[in-house]
C-alpha positions in Angstrom: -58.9 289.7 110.7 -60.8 287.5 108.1 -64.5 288.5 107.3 -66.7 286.0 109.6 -63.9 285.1 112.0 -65.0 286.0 115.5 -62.7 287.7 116.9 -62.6 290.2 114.6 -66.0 290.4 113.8 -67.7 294.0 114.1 -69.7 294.2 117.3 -72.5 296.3 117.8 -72.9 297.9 114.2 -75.3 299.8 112.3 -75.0 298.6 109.1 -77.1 300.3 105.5 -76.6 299.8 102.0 -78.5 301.2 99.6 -79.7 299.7 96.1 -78.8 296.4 97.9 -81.7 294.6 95.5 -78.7 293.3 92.8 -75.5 293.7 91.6 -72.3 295.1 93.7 -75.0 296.0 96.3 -76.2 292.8 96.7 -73.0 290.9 96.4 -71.6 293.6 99.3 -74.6 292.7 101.4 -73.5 288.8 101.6 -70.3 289.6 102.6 -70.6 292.0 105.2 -73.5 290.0 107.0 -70.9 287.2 108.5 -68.9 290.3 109.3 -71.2 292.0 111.8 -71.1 290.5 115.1 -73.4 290.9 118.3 -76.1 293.5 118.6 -75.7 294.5 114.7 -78.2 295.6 112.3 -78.1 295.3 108.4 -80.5 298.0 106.7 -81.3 296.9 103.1 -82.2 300.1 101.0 -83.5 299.4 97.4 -87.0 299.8 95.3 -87.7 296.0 94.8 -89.4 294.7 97.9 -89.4 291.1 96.7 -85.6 291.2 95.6 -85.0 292.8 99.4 -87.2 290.2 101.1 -85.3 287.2 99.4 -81.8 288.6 100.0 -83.2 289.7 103.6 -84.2 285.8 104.2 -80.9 284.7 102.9 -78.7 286.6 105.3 -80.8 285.6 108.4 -80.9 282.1 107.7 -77.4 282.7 107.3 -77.0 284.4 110.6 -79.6 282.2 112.7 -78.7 278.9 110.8 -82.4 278.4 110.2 -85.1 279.3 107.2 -87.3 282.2 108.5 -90.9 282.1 107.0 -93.4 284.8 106.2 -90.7 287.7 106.8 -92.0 290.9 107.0 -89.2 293.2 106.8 -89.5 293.9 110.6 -88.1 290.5 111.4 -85.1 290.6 113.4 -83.7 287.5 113.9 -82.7 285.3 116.9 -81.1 287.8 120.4 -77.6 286.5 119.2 -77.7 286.7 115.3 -77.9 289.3 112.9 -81.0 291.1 112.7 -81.4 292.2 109.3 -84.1 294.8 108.2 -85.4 296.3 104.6 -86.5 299.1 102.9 -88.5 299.5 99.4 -88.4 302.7 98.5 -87.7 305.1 95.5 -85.0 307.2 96.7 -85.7 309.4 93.7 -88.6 310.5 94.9 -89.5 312.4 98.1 -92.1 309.6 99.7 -89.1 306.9 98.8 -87.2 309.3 100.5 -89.3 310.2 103.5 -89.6 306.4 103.9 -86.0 305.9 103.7 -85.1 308.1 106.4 -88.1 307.1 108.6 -86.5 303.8 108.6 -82.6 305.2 109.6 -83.7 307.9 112.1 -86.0 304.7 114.4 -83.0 302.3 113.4 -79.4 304.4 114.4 -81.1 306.5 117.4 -80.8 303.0 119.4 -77.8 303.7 121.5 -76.7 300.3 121.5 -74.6 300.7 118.5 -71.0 301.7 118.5 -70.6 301.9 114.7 -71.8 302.8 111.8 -71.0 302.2 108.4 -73.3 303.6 105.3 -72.5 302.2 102.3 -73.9 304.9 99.2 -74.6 302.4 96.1 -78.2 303.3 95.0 -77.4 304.7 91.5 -78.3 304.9 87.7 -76.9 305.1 84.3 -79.1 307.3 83.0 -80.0 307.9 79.2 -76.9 307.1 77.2 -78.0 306.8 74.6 -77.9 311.0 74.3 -74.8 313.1 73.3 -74.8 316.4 75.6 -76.8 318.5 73.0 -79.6 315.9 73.6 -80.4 317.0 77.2 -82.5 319.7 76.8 -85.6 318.5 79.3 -84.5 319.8 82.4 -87.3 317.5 84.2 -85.1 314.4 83.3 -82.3 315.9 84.4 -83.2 316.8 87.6 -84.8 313.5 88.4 -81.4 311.9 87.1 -79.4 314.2 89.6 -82.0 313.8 92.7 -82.0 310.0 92.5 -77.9 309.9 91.8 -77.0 313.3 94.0 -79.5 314.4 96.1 -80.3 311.8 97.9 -76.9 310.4 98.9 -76.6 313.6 100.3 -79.7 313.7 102.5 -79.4 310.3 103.4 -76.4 310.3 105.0 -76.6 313.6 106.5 -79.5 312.3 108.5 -78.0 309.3 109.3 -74.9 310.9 110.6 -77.1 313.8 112.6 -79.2 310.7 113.9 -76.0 308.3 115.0 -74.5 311.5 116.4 -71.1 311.9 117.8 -70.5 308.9 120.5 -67.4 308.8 123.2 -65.7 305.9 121.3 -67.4 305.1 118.6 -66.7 304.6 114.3 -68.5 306.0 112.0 -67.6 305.0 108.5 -69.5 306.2 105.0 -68.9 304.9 101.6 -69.7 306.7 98.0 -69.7 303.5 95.5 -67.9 305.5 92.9 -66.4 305.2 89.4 -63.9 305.6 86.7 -66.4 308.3 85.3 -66.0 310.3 88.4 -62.1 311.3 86.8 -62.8 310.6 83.4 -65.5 312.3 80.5 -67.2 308.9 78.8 -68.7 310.7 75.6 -72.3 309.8 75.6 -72.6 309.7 79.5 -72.7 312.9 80.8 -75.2 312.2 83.4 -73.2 309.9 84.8 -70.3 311.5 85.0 -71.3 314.4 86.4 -73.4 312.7 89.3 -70.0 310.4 89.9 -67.8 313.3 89.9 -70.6 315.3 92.1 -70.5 312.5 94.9 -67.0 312.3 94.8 -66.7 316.2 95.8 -69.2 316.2 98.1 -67.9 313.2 100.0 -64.6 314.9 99.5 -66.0 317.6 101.6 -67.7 315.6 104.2 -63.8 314.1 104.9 -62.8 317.7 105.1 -65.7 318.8 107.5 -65.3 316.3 109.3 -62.0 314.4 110.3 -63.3 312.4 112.8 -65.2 310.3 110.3 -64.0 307.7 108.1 -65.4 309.1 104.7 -64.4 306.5 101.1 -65.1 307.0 97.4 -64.8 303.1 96.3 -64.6 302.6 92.3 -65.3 299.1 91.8 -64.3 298.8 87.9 -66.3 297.0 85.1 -68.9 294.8 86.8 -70.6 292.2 85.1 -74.2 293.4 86.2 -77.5 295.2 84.2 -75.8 298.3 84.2 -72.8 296.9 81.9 -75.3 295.2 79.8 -77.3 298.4 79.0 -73.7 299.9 78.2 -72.8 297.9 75.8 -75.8 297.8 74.6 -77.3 301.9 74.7 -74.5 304.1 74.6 -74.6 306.5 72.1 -71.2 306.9 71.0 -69.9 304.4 68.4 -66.3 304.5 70.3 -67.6 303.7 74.0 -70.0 301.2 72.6 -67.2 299.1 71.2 -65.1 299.8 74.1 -67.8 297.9 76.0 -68.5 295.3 73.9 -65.1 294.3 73.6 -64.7 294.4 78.2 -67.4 291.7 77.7 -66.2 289.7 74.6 -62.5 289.8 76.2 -63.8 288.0 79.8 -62.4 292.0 81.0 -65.5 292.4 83.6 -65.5 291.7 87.3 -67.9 289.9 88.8 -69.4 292.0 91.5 -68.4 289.5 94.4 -64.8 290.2 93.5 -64.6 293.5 93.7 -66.8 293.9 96.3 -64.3 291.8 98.2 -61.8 294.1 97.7 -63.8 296.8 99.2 -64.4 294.6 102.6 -61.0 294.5 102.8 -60.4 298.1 102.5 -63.1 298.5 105.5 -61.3 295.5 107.4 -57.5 297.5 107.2 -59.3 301.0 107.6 -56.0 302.7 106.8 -57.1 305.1 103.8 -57.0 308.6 103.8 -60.4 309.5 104.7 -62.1 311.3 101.6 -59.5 309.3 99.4 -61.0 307.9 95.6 -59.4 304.2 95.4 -59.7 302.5 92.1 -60.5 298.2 92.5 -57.3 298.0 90.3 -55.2 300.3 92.5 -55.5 297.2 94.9 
């Protein structure tokens, strides 16, 4: 079914994405709201209140047909439209965290729902502008690996224990993964390793777990912040060209696209659960 059309709209979901502020989160955001039909709920995850409460406003008018003033984050909408809620907080840090899960455990312990579907964005690049032999402060690279790792994994190990195990319902959860999760990038080794981290652990989830629906969704070079500070950090001569010449040869995807794709992954739900797909193997 086309996203939006009624009939094949997704009734009664739980729906959270995390860094949903910008890029591919954002642009994933706008196209799952017309997608989640009656008694749904979109959770909007990311630090930027202000960038949340615009995007938040957006999808309601969307969803009600009317401009809401003076949201609060708590405002949910009209009975029949989608109620869409936010978030600002650090997942990176244990109060972002705390505040995070706060917000999943009150929202996915309503029994009303008979979906869910977590999507895992919230990531960084790191410093890439260091070769291997320039991470020596393990501080950094523990805060790199709790923001990018760590808290993918508590999050949606809460939010699984909190949905639970309903007769007859879906549970879906997406890693937003990469290219970097198969291949070394010289100069990004924090990346890589956090990519190729998730992937495993999601890997294992899919394994633990058959009865979930469990994706690892690389959405190629996207034209966002994060592209910009690679072609314009990265350490290593050869990458830095490499993405310098993406952008001067029109090669990056605009987020929308690809995060099209992914919708449409979700919509024909016939993956392999724990399966890596590529936005070009598509």
């Amino acid at each position: 079914s086309r996203p939006g059309s009624r009939s094949g709209r997704w009734a009664a979901t739980a729906c959270v994405v995390t860094g949903a502020s910008r890029g591919f989160g954002r642009s994933l955001a706008r196209l799952l709201a017309p997608q989640l039909g009656p008694g749904s709920v979109l959770l909007l995850l990311a630090r930027s209140a202000d960038a949340l409460g615009e995007l938040a406003s957006e999808l309601r008018a969307g969803a009600t047909g009317r401009v809401r003033l003076r949201d609060t984050g708590r405002d949910t909408g009209s009975d029949t439209g989608l109620r869409v809620q936010y978030v600002a907080a650090d997942l990176g840090c244990e109060e972002g965290l705390r505040r995070a899960s706060a917000a999943l455990r009150e929202l996915l312990q309503d029994p009303s729902f008979g979906r869910l579907l977590l999507v895992n964005n919230a990531g960084s690049l790191g410093d890439v502008s260091k070769s291997f032999q320039d991470f020596t402060d393990l501080q950094e690279i523990n805060t790199y690996f709790s923001f990018n790792i760590s808290s993918a994994l508590c999050l949606t190990s809460l939010a699984l224990r909190a949905f639970g195990a309903r007769a007859g319902s879906s549970r879906t959860v997406v890693n937003i993964s990469s290219l970097c999760a198969r291949e070394p990038f010289p100069s990004w080794a924090l990346y890589c390793a956090a990519k190729a981290a998730r992937d495993m652990m999601f890997r294992v989830l899919a394994r633990e777990e058959p009865q979930l629906r469990v994706l690892s969704y690389a959405p190629g070079p996207l034209d966002t912040d994060m592209q910009l500070l690679a072609r314009t950090r990265t350490g290593d001569p050869g990458m830095l060209q490499h993405f310098q010449r993406l952008q001067e040869e029109g090669q990056l995807i605009d987020s929308s696209v690809s995060a099209q794709k992914l919708l449409q992954l979700l919509l024909e739900d016939s993956f392999p659960s724990g399966a890596h797909v590529d936005f070009y193997d598509i």
